[in-house]
C-alpha positions as CSV (number, residue, x, y, z in Angstrom):
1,X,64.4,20.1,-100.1
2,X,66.8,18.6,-97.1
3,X,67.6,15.8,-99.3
4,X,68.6,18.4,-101.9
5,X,70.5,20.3,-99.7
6,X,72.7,17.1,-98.0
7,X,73.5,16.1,-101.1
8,X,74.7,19.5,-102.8
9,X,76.6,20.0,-99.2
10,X,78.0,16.3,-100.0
11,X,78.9,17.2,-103.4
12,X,81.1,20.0,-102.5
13,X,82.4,18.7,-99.7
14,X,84.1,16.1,-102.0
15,X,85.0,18.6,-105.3
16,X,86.2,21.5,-102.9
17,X,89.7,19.6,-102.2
18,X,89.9,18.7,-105.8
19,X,89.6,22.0,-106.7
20,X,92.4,23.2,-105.1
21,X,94.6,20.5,-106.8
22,X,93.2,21.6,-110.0
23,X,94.1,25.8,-109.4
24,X,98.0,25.7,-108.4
25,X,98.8,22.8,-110.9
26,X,96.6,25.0,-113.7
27,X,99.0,28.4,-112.6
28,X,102.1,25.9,-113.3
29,X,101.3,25.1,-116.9
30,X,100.3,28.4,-118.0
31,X,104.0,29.6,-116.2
32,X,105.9,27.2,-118.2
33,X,103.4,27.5,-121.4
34,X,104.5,31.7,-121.4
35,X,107.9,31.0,-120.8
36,X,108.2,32.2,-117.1
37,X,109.8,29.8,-115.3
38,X,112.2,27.5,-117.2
39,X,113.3,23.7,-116.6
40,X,116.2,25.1,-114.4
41,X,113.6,27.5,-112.2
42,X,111.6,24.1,-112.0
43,X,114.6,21.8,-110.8
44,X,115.2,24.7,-107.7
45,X,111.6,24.9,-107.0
46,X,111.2,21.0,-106.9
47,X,114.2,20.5,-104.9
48,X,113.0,23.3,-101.9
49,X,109.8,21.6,-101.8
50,X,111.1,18.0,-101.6
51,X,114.5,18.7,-99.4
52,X,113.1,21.7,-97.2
53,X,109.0,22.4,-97.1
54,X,107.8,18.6,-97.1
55,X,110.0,17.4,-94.5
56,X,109.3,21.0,-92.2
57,X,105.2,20.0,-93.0
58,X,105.9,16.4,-91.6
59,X,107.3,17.7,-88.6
60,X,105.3,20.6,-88.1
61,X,102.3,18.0,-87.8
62,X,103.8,14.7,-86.2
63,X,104.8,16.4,-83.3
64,X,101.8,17.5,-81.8
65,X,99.4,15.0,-82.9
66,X,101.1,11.6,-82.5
67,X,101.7,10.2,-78.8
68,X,102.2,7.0,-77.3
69,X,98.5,6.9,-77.1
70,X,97.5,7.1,-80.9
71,X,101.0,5.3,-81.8
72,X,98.8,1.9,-82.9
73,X,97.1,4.1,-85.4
74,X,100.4,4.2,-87.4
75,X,100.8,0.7,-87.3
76,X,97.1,0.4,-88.9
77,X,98.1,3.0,-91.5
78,X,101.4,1.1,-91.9
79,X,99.1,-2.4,-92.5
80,X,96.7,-0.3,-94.6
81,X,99.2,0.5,-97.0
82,X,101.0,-2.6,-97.2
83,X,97.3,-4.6,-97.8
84,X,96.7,-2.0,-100.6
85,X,100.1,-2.8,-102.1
86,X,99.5,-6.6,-102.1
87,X,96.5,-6.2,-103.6
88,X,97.4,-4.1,-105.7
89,X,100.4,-6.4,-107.0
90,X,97.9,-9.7,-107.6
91,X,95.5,-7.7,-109.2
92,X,98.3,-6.4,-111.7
93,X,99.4,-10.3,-112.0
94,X,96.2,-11.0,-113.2
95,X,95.7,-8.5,-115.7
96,X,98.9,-9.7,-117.1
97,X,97.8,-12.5,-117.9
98,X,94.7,-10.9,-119.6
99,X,95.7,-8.0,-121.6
100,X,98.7,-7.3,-123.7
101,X,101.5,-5.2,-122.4
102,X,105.4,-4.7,-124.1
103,X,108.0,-7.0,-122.6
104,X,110.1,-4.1,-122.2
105,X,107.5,-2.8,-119.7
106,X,106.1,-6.1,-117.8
107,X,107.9,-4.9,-114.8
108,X,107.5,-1.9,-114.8
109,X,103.6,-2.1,-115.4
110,X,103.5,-4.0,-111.8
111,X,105.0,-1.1,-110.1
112,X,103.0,1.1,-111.8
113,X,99.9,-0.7,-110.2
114,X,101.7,-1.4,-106.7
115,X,103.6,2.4,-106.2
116,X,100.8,4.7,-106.2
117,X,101.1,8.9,-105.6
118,X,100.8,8.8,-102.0
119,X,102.3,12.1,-101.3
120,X,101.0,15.6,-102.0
121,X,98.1,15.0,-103.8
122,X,96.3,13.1,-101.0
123,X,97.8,14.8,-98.6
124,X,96.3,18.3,-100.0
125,X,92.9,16.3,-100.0
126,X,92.6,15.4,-96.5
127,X,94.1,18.9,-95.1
128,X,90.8,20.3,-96.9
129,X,88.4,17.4,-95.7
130,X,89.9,17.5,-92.0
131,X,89.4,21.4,-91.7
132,X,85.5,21.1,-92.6
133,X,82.7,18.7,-91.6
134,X,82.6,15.8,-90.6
135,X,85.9,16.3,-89.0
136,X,86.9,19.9,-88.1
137,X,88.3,19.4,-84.4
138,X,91.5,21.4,-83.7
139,X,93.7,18.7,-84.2
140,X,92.4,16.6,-87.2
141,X,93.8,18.4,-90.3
142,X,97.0,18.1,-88.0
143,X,96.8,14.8,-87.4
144,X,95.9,13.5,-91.2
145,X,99.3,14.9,-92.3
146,X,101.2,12.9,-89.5
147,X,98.9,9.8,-90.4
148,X,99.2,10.2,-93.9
149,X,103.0,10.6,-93.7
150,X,103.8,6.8,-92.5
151,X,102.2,6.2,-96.2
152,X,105.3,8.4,-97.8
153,X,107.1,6.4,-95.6
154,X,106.5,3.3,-96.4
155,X,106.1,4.2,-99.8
156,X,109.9,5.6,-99.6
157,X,111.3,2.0,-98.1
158,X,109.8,-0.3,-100.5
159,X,109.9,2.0,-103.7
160,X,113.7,2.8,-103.2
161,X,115.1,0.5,-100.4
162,X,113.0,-2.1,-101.5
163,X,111.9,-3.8,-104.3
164,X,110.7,-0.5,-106.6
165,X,113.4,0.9,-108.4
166,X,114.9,-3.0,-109.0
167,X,111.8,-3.6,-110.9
168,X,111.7,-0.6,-113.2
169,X,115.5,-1.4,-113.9
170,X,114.8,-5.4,-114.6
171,X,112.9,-4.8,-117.7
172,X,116.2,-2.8,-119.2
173,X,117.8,-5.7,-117.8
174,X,115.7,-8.7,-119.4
175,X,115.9,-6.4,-123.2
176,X,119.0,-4.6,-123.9
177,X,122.0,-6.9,-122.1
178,X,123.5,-10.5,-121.3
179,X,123.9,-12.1,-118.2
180,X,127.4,-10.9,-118.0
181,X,126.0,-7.3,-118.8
182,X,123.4,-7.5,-115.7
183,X,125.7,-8.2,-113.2
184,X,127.9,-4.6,-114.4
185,X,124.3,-2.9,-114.3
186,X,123.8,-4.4,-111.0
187,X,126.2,-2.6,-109.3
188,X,125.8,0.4,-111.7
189,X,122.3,0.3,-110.2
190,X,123.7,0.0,-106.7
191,X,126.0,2.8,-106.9
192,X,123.0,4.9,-109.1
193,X,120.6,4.6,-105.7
194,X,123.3,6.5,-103.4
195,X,123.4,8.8,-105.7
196,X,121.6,12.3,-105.7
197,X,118.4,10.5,-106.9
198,X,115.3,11.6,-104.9
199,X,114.5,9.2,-102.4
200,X,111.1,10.7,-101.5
201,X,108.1,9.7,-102.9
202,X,107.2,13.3,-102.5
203,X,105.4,12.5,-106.1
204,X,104.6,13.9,-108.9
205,X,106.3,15.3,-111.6
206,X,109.1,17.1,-109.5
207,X,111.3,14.2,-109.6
208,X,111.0,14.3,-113.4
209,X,112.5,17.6,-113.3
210,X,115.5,17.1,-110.4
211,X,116.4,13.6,-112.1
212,X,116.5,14.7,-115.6
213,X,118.6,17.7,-115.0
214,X,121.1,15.6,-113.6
215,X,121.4,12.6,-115.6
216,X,124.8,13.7,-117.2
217,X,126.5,14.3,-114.3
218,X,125.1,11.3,-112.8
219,X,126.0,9.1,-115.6
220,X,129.5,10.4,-115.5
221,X,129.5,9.9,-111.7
222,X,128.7,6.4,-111.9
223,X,131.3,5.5,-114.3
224,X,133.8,6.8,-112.2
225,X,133.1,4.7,-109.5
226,X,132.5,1.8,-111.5
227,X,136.7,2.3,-112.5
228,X,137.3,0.8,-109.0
229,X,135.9,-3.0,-109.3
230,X,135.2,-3.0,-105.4
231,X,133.1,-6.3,-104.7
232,X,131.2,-6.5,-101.8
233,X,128.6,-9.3,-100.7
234,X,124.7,-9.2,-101.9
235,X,124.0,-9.2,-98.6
236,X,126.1,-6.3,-97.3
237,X,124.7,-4.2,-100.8
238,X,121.6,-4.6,-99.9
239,X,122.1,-3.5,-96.4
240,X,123.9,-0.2,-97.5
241,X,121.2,0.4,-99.9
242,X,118.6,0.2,-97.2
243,X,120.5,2.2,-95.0
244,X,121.3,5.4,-97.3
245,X,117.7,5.3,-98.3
246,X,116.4,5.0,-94.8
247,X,118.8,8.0,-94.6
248,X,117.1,10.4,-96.8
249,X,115.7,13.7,-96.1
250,X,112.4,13.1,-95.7
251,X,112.6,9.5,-93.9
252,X,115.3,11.1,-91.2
253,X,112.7,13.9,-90.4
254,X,109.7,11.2,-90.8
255,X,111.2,8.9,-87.9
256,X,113.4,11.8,-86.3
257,X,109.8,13.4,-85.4
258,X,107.9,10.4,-84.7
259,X,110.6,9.5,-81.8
260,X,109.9,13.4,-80.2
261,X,106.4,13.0,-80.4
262,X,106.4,9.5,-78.4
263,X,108.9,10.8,-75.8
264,X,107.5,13.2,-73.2
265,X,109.8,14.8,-72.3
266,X,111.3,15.6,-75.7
267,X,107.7,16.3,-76.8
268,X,107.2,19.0,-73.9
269,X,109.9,21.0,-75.7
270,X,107.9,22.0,-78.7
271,X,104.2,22.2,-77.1
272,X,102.4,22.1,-73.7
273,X,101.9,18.3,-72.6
274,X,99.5,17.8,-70.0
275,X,101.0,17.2,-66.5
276,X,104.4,17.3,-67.3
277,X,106.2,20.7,-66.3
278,X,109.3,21.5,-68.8
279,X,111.4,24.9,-69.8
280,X,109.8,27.8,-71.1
281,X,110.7,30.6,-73.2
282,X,110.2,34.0,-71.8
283,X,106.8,34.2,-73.7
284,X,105.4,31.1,-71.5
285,X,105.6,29.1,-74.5
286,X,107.9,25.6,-74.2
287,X,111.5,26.4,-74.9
288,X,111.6,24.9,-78.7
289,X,107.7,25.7,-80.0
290,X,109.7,28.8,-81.9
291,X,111.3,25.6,-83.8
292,X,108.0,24.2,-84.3
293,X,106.3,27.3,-85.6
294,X,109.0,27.9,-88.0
295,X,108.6,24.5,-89.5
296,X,105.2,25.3,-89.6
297,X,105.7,28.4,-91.6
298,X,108.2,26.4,-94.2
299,X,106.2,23.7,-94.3
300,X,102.7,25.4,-95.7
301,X,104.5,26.2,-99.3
302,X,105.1,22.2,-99.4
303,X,101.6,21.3,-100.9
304,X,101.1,24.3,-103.5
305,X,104.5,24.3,-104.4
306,X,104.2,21.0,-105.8
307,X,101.3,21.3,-106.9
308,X,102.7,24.5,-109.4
309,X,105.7,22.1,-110.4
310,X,103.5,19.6,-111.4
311,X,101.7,21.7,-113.4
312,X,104.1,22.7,-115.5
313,X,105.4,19.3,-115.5
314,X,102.4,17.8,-117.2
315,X,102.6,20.8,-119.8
316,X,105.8,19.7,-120.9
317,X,105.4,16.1,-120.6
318,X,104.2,14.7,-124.2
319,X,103.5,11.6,-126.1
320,X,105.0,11.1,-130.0
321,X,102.4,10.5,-132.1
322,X,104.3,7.6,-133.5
323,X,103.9,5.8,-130.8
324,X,99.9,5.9,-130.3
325,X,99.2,3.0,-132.5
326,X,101.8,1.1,-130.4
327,X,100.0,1.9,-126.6
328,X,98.8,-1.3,-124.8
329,X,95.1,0.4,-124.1
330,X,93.3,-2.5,-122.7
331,X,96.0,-2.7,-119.9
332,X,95.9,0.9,-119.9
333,X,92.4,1.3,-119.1
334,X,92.6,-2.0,-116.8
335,X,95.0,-0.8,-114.7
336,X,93.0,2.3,-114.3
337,X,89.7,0.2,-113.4
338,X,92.0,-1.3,-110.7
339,X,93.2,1.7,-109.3
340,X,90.4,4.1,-109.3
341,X,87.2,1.6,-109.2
342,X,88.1,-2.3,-108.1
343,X,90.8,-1.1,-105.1
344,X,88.5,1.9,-103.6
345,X,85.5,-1.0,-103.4
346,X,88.0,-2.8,-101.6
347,X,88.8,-0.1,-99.2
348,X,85.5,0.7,-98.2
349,X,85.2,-2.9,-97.5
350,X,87.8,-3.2,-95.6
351,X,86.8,-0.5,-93.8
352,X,83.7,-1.5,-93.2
353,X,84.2,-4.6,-92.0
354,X,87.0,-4.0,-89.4
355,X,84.7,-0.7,-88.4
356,X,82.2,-3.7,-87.4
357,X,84.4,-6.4,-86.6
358,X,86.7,-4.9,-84.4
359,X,87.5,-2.0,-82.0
360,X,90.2,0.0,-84.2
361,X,88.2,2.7,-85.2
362,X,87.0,3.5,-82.0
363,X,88.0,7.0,-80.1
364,X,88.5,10.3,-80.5
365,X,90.6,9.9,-83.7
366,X,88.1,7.6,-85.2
367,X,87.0,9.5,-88.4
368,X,90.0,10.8,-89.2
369,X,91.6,7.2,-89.0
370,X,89.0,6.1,-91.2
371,X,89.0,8.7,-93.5
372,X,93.0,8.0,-94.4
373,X,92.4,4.9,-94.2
374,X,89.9,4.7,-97.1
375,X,90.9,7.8,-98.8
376,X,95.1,6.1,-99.6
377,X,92.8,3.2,-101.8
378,X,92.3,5.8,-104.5
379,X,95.7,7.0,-105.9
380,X,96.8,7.1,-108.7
381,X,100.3,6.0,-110.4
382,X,103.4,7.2,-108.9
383,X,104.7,9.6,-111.1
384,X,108.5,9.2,-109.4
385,X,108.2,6.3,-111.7
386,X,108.6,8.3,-114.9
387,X,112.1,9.9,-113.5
388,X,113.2,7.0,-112.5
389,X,112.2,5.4,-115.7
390,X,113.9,8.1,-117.7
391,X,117.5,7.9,-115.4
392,X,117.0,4.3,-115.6
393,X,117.1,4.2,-120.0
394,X,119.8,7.1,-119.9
395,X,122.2,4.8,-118.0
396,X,121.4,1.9,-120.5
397,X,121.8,3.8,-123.4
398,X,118.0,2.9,-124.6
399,X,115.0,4.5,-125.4
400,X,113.4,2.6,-122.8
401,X,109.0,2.6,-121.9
402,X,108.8,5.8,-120.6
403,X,106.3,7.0,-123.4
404,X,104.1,4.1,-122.4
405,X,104.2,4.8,-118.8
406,X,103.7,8.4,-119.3
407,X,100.4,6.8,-120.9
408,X,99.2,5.4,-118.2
409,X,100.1,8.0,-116.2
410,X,98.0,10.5,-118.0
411,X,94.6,8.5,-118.1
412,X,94.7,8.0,-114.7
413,X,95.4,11.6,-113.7
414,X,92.1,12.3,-116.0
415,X,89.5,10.1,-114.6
416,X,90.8,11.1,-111.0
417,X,88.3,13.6,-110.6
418,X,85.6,11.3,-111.1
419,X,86.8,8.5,-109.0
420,X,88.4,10.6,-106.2
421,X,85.2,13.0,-105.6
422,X,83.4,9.3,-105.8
423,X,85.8,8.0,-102.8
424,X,85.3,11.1,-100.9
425,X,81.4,10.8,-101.0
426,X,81.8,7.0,-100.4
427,X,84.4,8.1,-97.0
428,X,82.1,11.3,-95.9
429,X,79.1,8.8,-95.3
430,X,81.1,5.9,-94.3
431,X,82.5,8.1,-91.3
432,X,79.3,10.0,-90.7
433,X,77.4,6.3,-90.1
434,X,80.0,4.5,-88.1
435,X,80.7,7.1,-86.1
């Protein structure tokens, strides 16, 4: 009977968070099914969520939570991500060579396996494991955001000041245009990325919506520009394009909140830090917390918000049916077996090992650390990739991959459940034994 009862506790422990993934994203498609919010309605919503509630959320929880003392558990969620990237990138180089996949989408199949949804879906997860058991101390839901932020972060400087978007553009590139042609689409591509692209990895399908909406007027934008044959040097490209996407909304408030939360004295500001005096308000509370309880307040919309856009993103996303004989399913379903079975063994091995190995996951902190840590080894595809994707063909004037991306897109999204409830079980008793 207790063995029944731990594992029916277990059980829900990992479907509860799931659930509420499942609810707001449901209320979005039957909205834009009945016609009562519209593509425009959409683009607003997506665009408060990703400019204004994620970056308040970020805030609201890096400040109190991270310190100089925890500051080395960024840099492990930092080397976490990074590992799962690598990984991620040889195991797609492998299935290359094993399954078919278009020409036209070689590329763009590797960042589908390397840039995975590291933003509001995970983030929703561990805000509903980090309230309950195992975890449930004041500060760990609070400090899962802030540790699961430096994944959007790092996710947001390799997908769009790195490598990322270059990749999704190469295989337009390498299909529809001559070497003289690629070097005009370079700098089309250059001038495209300080556009009003979303630069936040801030997932899902509200990128779709934002990007879409504005290819026109992007398309026209770049061609103006591109009137005025400015050259500059690779190098000196390169650095602008890293800077205007370090620059972005979300990044600013990211390291913006991160530099407060290391500095005492800034910190003592927004909440009470032991032994260190600073100015109050005429409530007793520090000077700024009425900053910090307002970002709070705008930031709690961030998750369902998106949640509801995606929703209604997925209801309107659709594959022709000319097109089904044509889908690459072996790599389809590989690239699913790497992302939602062969990299979540790998994190809980990792894990484990450095768990036994070392002293990282030691303190306080520990299960929380370990939870994020494990839990960002389950994620499915970015779906920033299909906006960027369909920007990407607009510009190019080509029909481009995005039905077979949305492809693999889709599976993943529907044996989620089933792996991520799996991963959660796997991270519950992983954290409940090492601890």
């Amino acid at each position: 009977m207790i063995i029944g009862n731990s594992f029916s506790r277990q059980l829900w422990i990992s479907i509860k968070p799931l659930i509420k993934v499942l609810l707001p994203s449901l209320v979005g498609a039957y909205l834009l099914k009945k016609g009562k919010i519209d593509k425009s309605g959409l683009r607003v919503a997506a665009k408060l969520q990703i400019y204004a509630a994620l970056p308040c959320l970020m805030f609201a929880n890096i400040v109190p939570s991270i310190s100089s003392e925890n500051f080395f558990s960024i840099v492990v969620c930092c080397c976490f991500g990074l590992f799962y990237m690598v990984i991620s990138f040889v195991l797609a180089k492998i299935l290359l060579k094993l399954a078919y996949v278009p020409e036209n989408f070689k590329s763009g199949f590797v960042v589908a396996a390397v840039w995975s949804n590291w933003s509001s879906l995970p983030i929703s997860v561990i805000q509903s494991l980090a309230s309950g058991y195992p975890f449930g101390k004041p500060m760990d839901e609070v400090l899962g955001v802030a540790y699961a932020s430096f994944f959007v972060l790092l996710y947001n400087l390799t997908m769009f000041a790195g490598p990322g978007k270059i990749l999704i553009e190469r295989d337009l590139w390498d299909n529809t245009i001559g070497s003289a042609g690629k070097r005009i689409i370079r700098r089309r591509s250059t001038i495209l990325t300080q556009s009003s692209l979303v630069s936040a990895e801030v997932e899902d399908f509200q990128e779709e919506i934002c990007d879409q909406a504005n290819q026109e007027d992007s398309y026209n934008s770049f061609r103006a520009q591109l009137e005025f044959p400015v050259e500059k040097s690779g190098i000196r490209r390169a650095v602008e394009h890293f800077w205007d996407n370090l620059l972005s909304p979300l990044s600013l408030v990211l390291l913006l909140a991160t530099f407060i939360a290391v500095t005492p004295l800034l910190k003592a500001l927004f909440v009470e830090v032991k032994n260190r005096e600073s100015i109050t308000a005429p409530d007793g509370k520090p000077v700024l917390s009425v900053i910090l309880d307002s970002t709070q307040y705008l930031g709690a919309a961030a998750i369902p918000l998106s949640f509801i856009v995606a929703g209604a993103s997925f209801a309107n996303m659709s594959i022709p049916r000319d097109s089904w004989s044509s889908l690459p399913i072996a790599a389809i379903l590989g690239l699913s077996v790497i992302k939602l079975l062969i990299l979540p063994v790998i994190g809980v091995a990792a894990v484990f090992a450095i768990d036994k190995t070392t002293n990282i996951f030691e303190g306080k902190e520990a299960k929380i650390l370990k939870m994020i840590c494990l839990y960002y080894s389950c994620t499915v595809t970015s779906t920033n990739q299909i906006s960027l994707a369909t920007l990407a063909a607009s510009e190019f004037n080509t029909e481009g991959n995005v039905d077979i991306l949305c492809a693999f897109v889709i599976v993943q999204y529907i044996l989620y459940p089933i792996s991520g409830t799996a991963i959660i079980v796997a991270g519950v008793k992983l954290v409940q034994n090492l601890t």
